[in-house]
N, C-alpha and C positions, 0 to 999 in steps of 0.2 A: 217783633210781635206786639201786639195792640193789646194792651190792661188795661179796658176799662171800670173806670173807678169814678165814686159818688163823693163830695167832699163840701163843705160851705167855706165859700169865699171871704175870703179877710176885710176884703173891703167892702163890702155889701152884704155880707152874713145869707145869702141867697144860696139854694143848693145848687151846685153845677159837676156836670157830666165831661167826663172825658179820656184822656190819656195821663197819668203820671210822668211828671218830667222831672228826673234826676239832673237840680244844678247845680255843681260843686262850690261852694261860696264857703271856704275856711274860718269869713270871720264870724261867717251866720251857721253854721249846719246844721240847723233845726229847720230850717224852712223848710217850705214844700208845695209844689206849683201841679196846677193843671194845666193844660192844651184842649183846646175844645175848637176845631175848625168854625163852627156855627155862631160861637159868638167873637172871636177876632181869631189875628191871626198870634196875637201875643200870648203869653202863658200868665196863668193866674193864681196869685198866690192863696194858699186855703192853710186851713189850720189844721195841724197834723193828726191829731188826733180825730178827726171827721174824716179823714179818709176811709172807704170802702168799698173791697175790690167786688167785683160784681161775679156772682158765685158760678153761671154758664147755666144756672134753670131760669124758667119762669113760671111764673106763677099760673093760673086759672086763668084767668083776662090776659093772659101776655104780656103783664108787669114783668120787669125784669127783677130780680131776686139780690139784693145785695146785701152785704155781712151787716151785720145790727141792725138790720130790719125785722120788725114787730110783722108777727103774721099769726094768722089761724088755718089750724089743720084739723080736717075731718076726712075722715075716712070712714068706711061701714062699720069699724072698731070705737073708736074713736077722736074725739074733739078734745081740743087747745088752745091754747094760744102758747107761741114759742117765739124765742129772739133766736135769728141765725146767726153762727157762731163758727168759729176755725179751730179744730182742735185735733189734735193726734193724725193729724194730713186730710181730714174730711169737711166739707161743709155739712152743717146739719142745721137741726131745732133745739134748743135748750127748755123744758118744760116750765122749771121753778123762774117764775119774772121776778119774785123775791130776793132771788141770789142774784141775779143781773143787776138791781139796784146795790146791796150789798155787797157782794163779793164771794166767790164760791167760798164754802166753809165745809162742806162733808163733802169728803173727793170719793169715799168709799161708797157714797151713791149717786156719783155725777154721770154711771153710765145708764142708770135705772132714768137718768132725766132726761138722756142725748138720745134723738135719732140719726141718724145720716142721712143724708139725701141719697145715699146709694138704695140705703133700709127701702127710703120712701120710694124710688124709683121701681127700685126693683118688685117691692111688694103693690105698687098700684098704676103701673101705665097699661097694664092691658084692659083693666075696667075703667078706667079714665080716660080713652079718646087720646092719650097719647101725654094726659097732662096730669101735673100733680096736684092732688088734691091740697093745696096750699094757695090761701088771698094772703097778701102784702096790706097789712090794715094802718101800716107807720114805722117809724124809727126810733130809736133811744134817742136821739139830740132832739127830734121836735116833737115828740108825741108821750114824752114821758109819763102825762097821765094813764097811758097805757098799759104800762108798768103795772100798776093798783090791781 
């Protein structure tokens, strides 16, 4: 089965698109490679912590949606901006950008800040043409101004 995931390359710090390749290397096991047919045919190695797996929505324009991606949602309730996130088996929106630079600190209202993409799905594809009212506006690793 095919995971594709978003990650920036070790040698070029450039973001690249592809497949996750599990290499067993005992002396290294930290590493961590991509495969990407389009640009060769070798695997490339990224830094592991920029990996992200690509959630199965997209966005408004037909951006594809990936984990610690910076987006804005509006809906006829309301607007945000949110980082998506993996948490309790769901991909969602996280509200507070605050905590995303910091670190969660009140768990007792992390679910007043989460939506799910199930929430968002279910509560707006019949008024939306089939799509989610969510634009992909950046990432935590390049767009950190965003954050603010």
């Amino acid at each position: 089965m095919f995971n594709l995931v978003r990650a920036k390359a070790k040698n070029t710090g450039e973001t690249i698109f592809g497949e996750l390749v599990h290499k067993i290397d005992y002396n290294e096991p930290d590493k961590c490679y991509i495969h990407n047919d389009d640009i060769s045919d070798d695997i490339i190695e990224v830094y592991r912590d920029s990996v992200c797996n690509y959630t199965g929505v997209d966005d408004m324009t037909g951006k594809l949606i990936y984990l610690n991606d910076i987006v804005e949602y509006q809906d006829e309730d309301q607007y945000f901006r949110g980082v998506v996130i993996f948490t309790y088996g769901a991909y969602g929106l996280y509200k507070d950008l605050s905590e995303i630079k910091t670190g969660f600190t009140n768990f007792d209202k992390f679910f007043d800040k989460f939506i799910s993409f199930y929430e968002i799905l279910r509560d707006n594809l019949n008024r939306t043409n089939g799509h989610v009212p969510i634009t992909v506006i950046g990432n935590i690793f390049d767009d950190k101004e965003l954050l603010s």
